[in-house]
Backbone atoms as SQL, in Angstrom:
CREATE TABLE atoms (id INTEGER PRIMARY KEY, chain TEXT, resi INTEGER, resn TEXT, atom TEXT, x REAL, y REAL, z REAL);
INSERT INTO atoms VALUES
  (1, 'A', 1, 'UNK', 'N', 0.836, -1.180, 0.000),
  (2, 'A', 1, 'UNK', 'CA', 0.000, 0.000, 0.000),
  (3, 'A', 1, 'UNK', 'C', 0.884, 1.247, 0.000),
  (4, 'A', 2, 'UNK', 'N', 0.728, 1.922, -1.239),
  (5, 'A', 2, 'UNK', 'CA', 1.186, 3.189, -1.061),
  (6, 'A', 2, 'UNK', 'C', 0.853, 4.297, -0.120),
  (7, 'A', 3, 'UNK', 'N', 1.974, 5.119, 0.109),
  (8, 'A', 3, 'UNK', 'CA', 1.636, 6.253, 1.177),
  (9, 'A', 3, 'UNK', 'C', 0.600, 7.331, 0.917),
  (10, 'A', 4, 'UNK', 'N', -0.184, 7.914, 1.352),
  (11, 'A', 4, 'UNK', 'CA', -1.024, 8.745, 1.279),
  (12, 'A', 4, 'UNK', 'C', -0.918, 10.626, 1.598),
  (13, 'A', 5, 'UNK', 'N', -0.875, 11.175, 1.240),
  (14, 'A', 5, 'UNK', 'CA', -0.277, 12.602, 1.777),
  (15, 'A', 5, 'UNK', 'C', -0.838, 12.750, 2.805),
  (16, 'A', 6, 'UNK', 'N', -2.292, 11.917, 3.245),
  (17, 'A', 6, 'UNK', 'CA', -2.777, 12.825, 4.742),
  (18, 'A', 6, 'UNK', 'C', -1.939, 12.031, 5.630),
  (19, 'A', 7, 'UNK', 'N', -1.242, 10.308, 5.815),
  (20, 'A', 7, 'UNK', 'CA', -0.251, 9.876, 6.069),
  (21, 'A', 7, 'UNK', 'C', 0.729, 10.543, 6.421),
  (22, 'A', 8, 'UNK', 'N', 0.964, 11.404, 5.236),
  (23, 'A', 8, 'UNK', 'CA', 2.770, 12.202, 5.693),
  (24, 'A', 8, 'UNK', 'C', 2.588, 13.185, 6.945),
  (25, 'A', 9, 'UNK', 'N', 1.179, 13.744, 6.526),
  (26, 'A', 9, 'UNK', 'CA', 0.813, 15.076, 7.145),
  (27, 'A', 9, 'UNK', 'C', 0.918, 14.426, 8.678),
  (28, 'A', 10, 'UNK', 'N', -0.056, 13.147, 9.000),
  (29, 'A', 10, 'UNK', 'CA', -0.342, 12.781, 10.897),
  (30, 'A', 10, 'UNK', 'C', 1.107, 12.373, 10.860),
  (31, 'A', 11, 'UNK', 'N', 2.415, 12.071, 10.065),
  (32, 'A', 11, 'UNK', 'CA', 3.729, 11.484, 10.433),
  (33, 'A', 11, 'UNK', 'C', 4.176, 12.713, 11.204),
  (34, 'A', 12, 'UNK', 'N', 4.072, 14.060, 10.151),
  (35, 'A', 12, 'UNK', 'CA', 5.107, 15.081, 10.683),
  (36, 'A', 12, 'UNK', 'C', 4.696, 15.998, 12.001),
  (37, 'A', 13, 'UNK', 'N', 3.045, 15.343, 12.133),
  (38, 'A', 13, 'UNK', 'CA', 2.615, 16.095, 13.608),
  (39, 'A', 13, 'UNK', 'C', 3.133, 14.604, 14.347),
  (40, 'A', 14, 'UNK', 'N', 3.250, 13.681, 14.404),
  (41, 'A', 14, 'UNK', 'CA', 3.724, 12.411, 15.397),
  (42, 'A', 14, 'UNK', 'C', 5.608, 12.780, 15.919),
  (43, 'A', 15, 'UNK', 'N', 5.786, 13.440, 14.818),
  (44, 'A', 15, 'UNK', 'CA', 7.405, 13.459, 14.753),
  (45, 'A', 15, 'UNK', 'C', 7.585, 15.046, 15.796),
  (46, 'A', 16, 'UNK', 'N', 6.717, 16.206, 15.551),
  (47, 'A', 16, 'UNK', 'CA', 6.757, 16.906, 15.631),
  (48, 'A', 16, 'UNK', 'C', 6.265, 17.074, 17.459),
  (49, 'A', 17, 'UNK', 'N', 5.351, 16.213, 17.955),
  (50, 'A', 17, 'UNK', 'CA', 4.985, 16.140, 19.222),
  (51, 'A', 17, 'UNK', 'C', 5.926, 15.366, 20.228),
  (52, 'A', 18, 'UNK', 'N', 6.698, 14.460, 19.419),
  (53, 'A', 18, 'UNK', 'CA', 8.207, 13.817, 20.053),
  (54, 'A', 18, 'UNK', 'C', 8.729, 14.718, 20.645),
  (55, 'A', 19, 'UNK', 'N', 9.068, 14.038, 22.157),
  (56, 'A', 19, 'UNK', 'CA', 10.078, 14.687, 23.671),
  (57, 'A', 19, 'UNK', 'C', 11.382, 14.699, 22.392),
  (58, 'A', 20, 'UNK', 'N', 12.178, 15.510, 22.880),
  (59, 'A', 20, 'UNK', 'CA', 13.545, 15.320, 22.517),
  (60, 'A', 20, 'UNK', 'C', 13.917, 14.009, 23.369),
  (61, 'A', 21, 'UNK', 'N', 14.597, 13.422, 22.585),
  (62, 'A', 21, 'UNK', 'CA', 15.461, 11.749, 22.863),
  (63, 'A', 21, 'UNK', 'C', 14.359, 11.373, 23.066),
  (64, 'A', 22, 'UNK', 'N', 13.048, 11.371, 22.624),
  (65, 'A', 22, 'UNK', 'CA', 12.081, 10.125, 22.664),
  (66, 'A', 22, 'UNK', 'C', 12.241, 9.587, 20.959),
  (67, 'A', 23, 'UNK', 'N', 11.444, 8.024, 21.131),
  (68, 'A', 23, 'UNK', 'CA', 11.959, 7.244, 19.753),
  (69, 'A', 23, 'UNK', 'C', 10.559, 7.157, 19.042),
  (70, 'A', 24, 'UNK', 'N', 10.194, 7.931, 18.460),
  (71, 'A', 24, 'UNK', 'CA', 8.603, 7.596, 17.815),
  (72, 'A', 24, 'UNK', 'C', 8.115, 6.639, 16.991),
  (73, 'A', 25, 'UNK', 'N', 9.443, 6.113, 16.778),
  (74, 'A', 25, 'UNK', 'CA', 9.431, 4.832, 15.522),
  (75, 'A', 25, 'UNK', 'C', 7.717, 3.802, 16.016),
  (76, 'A', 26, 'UNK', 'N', 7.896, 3.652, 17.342),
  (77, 'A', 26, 'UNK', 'CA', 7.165, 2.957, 17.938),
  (78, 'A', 26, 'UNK', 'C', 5.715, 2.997, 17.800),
  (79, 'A', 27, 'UNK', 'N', 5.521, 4.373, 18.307),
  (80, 'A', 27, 'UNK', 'CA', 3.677, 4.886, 18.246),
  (81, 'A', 27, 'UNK', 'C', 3.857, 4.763, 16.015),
  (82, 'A', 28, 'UNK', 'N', 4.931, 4.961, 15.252),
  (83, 'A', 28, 'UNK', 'CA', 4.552, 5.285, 14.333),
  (84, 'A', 28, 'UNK', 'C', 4.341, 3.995, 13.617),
  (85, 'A', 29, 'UNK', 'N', 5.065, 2.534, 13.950),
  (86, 'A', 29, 'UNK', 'CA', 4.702, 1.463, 13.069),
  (87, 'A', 29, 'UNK', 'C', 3.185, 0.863, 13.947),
  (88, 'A', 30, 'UNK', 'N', 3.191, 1.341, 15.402),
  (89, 'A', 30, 'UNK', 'CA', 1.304, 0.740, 15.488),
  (90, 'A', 30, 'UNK', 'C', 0.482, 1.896, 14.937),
  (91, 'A', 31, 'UNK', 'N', 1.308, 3.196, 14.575),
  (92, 'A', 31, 'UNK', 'CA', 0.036, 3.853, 13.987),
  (93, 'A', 31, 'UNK', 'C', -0.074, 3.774, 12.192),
  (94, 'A', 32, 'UNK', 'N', 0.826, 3.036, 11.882),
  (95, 'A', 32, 'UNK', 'CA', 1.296, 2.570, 10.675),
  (96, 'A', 32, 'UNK', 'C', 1.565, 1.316, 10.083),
  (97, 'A', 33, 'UNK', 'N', 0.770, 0.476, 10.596),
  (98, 'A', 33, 'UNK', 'CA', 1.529, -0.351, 10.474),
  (99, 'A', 33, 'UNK', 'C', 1.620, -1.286, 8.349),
  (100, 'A', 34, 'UNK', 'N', 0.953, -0.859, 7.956),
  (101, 'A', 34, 'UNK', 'CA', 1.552, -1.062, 6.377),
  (102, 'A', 34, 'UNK', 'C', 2.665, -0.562, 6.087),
  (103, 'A', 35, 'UNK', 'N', 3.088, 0.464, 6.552),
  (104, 'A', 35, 'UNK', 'CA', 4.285, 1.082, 6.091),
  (105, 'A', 35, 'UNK', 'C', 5.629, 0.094, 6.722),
  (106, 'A', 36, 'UNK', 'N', 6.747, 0.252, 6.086),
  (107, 'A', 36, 'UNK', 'CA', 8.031, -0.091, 6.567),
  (108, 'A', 36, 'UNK', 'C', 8.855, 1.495, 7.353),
  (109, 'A', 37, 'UNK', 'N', 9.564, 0.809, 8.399),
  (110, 'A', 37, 'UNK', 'CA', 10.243, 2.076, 8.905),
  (111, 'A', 37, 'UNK', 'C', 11.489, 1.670, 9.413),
  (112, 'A', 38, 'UNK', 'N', 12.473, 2.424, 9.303),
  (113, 'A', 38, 'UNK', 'CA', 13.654, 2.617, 9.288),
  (114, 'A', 38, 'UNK', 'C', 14.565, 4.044, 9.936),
  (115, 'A', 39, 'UNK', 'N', 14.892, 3.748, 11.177),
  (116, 'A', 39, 'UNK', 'CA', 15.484, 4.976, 11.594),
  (117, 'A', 39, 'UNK', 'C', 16.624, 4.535, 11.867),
  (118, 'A', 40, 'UNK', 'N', 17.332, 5.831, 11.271),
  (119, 'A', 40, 'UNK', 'CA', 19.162, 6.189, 10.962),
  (120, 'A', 40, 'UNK', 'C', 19.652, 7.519, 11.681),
  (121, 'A', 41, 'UNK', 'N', 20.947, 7.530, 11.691),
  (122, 'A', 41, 'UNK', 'CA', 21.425, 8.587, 11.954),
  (123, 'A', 41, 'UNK', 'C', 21.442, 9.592, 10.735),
  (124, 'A', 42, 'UNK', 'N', 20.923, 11.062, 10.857),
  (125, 'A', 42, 'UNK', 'CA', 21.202, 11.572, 9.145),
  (126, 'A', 42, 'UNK', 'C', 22.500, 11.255, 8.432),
  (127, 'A', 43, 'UNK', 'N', 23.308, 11.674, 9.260),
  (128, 'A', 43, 'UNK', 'CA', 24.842, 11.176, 8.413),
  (129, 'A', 43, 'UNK', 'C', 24.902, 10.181, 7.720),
  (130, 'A', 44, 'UNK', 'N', 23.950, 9.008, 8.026),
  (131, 'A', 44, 'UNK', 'CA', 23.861, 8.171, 6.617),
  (132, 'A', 44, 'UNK', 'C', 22.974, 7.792, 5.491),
  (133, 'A', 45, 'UNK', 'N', 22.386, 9.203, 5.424),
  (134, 'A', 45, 'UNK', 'CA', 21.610, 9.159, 4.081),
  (135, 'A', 45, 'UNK', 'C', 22.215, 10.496, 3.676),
  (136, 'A', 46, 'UNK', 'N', 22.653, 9.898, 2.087),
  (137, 'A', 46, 'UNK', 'CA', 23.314, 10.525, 0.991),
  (138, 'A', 46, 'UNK', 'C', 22.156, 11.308, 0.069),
  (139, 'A', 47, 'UNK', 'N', 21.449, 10.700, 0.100),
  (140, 'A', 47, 'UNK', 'CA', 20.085, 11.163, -0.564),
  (141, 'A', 47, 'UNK', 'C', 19.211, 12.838, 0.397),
  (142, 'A', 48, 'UNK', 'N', 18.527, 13.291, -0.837),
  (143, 'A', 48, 'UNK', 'CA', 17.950, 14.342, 0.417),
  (144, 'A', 48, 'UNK', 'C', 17.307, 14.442, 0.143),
  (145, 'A', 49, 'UNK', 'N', 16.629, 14.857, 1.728),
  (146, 'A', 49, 'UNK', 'CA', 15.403, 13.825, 2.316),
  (147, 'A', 49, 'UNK', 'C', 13.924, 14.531, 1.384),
  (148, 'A', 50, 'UNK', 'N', 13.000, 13.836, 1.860),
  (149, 'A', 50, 'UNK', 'CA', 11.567, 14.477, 1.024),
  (150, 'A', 50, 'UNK', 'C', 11.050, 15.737, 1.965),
  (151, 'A', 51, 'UNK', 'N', 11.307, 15.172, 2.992),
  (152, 'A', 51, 'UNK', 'CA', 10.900, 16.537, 3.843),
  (153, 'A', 51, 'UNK', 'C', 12.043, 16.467, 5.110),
  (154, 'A', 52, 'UNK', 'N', 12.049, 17.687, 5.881),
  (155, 'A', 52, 'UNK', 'CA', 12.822, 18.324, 7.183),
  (156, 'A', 52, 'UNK', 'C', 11.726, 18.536, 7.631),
  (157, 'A', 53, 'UNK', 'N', 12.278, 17.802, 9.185),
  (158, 'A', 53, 'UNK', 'CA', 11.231, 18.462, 10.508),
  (159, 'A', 53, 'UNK', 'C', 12.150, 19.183, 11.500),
  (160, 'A', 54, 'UNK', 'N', 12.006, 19.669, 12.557),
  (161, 'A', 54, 'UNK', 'CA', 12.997, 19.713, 13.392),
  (162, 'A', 54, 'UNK', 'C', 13.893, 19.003, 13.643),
  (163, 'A', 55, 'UNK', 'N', 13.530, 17.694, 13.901),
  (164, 'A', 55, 'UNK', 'CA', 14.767, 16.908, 14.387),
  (165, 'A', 55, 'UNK', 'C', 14.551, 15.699, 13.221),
  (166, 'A', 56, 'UNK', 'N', 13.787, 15.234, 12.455),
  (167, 'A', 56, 'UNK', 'CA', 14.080, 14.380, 11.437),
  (168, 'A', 56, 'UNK', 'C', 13.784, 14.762, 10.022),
  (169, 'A', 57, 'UNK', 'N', 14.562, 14.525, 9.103),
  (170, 'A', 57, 'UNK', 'CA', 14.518, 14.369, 7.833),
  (171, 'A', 57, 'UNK', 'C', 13.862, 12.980, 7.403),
  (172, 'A', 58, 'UNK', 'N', 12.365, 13.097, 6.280),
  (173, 'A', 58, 'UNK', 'CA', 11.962, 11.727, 6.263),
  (174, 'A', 58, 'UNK', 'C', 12.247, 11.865, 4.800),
  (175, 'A', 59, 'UNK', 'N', 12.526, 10.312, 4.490),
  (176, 'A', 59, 'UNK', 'CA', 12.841, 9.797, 3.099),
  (177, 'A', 59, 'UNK', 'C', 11.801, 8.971, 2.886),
  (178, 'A', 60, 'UNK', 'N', 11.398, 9.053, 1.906),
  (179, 'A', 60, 'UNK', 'CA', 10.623, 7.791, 1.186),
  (180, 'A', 60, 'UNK', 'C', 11.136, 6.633, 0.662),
  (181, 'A', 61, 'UNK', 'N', 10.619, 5.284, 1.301),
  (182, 'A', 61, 'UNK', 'CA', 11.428, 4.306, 0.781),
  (183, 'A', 61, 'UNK', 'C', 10.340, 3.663, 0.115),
  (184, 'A', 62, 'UNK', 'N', 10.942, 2.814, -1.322),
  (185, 'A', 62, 'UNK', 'CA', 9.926, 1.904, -2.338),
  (186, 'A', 62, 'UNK', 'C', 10.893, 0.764, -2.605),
  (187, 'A', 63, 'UNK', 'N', 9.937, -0.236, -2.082),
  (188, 'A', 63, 'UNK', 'CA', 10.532, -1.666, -1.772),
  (189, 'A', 63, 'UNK', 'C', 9.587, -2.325, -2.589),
  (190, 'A', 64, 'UNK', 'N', 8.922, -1.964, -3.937),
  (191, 'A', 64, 'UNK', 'CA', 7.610, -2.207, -4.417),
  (192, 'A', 64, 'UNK', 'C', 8.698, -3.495, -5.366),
  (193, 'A', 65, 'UNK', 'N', 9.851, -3.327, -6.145),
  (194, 'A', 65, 'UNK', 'CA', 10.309, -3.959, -6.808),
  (195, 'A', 65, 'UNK', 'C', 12.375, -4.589, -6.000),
  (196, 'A', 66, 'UNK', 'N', 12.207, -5.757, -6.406),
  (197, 'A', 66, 'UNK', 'CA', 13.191, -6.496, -5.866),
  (198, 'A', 66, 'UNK', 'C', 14.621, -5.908, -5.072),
  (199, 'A', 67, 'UNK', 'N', 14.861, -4.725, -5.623),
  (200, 'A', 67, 'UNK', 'CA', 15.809, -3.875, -4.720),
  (201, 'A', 67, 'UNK', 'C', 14.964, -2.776, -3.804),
  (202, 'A', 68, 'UNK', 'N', 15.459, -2.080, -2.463),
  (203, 'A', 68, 'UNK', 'CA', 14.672, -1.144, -1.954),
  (204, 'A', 68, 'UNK', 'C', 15.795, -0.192, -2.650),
  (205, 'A', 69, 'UNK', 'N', 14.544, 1.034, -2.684),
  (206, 'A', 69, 'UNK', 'CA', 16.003, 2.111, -3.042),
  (207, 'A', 69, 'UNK', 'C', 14.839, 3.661, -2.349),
  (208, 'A', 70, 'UNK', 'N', 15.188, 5.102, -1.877),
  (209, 'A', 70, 'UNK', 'CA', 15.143, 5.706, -1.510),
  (210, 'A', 70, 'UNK', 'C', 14.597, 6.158, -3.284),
  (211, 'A', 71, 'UNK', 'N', 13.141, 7.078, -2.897),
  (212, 'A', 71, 'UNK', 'CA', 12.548, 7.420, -3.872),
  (213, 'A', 71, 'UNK', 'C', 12.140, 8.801, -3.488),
  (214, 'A', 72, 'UNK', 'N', 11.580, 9.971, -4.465),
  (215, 'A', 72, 'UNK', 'CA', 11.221, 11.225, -4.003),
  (216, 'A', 72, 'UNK', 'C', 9.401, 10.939, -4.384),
  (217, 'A', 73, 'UNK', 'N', 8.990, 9.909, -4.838),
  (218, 'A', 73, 'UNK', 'CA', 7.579, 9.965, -5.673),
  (219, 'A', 73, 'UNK', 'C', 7.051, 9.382, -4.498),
  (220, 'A', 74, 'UNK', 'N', 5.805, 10.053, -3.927),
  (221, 'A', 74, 'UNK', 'CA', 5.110, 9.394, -2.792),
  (222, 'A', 74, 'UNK', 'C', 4.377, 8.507, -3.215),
  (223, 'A', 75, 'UNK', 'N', 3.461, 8.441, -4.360),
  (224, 'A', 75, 'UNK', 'CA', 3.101, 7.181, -5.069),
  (225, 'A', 75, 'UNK', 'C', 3.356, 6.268, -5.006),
  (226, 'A', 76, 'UNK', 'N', 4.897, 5.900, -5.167),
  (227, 'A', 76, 'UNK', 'CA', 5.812, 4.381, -4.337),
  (228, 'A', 76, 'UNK', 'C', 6.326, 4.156, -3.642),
  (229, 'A', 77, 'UNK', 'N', 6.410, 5.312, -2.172),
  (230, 'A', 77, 'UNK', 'CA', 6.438, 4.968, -1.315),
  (231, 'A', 77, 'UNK', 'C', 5.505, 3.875, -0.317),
  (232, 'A', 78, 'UNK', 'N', 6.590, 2.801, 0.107),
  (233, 'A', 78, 'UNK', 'CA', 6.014, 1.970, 0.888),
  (234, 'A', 78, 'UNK', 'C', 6.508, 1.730, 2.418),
  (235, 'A', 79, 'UNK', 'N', 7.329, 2.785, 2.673),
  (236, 'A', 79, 'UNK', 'CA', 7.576, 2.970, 4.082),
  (237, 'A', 79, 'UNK', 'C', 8.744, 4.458, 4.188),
  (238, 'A', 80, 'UNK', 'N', 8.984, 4.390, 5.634),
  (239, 'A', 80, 'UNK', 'CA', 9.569, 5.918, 6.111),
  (240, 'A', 80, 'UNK', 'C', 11.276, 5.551, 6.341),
  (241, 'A', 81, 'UNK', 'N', 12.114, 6.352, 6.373),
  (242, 'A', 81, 'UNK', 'CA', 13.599, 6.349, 6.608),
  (243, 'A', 81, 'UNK', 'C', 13.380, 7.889, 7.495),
  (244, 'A', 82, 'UNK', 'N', 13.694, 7.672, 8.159),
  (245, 'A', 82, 'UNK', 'CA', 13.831, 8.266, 9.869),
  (246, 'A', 82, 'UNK', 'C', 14.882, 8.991, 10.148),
  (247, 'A', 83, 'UNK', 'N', 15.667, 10.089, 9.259),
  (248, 'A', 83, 'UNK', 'CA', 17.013, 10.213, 9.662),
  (249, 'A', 83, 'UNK', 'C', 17.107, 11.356, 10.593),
  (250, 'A', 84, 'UNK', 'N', 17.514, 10.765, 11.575),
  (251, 'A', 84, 'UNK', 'CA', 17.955, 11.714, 12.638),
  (252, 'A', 84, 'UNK', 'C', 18.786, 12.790, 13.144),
  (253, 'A', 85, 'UNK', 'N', 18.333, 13.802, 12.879),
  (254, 'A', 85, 'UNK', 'CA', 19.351, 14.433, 12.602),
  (255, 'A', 85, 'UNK', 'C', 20.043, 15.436, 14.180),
  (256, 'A', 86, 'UNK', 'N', 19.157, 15.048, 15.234),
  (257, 'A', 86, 'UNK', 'CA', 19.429, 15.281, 16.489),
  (258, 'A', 86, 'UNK', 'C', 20.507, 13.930, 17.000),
  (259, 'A', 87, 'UNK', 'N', 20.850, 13.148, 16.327),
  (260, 'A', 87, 'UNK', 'CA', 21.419, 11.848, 17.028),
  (261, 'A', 87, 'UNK', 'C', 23.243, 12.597, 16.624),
  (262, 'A', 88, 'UNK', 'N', 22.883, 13.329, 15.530),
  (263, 'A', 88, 'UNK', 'CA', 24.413, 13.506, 14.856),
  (264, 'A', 88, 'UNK', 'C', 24.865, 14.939, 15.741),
  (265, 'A', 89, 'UNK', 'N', 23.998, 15.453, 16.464),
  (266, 'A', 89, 'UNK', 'CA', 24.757, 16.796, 17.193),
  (267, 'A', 89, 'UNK', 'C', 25.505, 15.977, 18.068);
């Protein structure tokens, strides 16, 4: 199941209501759970990102065909990359 924009929208208020050093991954795969999720430190995504929040940059990942690869088209997005960009201060 592809991602939905009102999806992105309840992600970046879920991300956005996060304590500093709290891990939202959690509330976000039971509030998500079709999606795939993946949280990194930013320093290791080379790619840039689909959106900036305060403390995370989210990437779209599409795992629709035999390799996953980091996509900008929300259409094939099938889960989130989490990069943290408070983990790298």
């Amino acid at each position: 199941m592809a991602l939905a924009a009102e999806d992105l929208t309840e992600i970046e208020k879920v991300l956005g209501a996060a304590e500093t050093g709290a891990n939202p991954v959690a509330e976000l795969r039971q509030r998500f759970p079709q999606l795939s999720w993946v949280r990194c430190d930013a320093s290791d995504m080379v790619e840039p990102p689909y959106r900036t929040g305060a403390r995370f940059d989210i990437h779209l990942l599409d795992r629709s065909d035999h390799c996953v690869q980091v996509t900008a088209d929300l259409a094939r997005a099938t889960g989130i990359i989490l990069a943290d960009r408070g983990a790298a201060s």
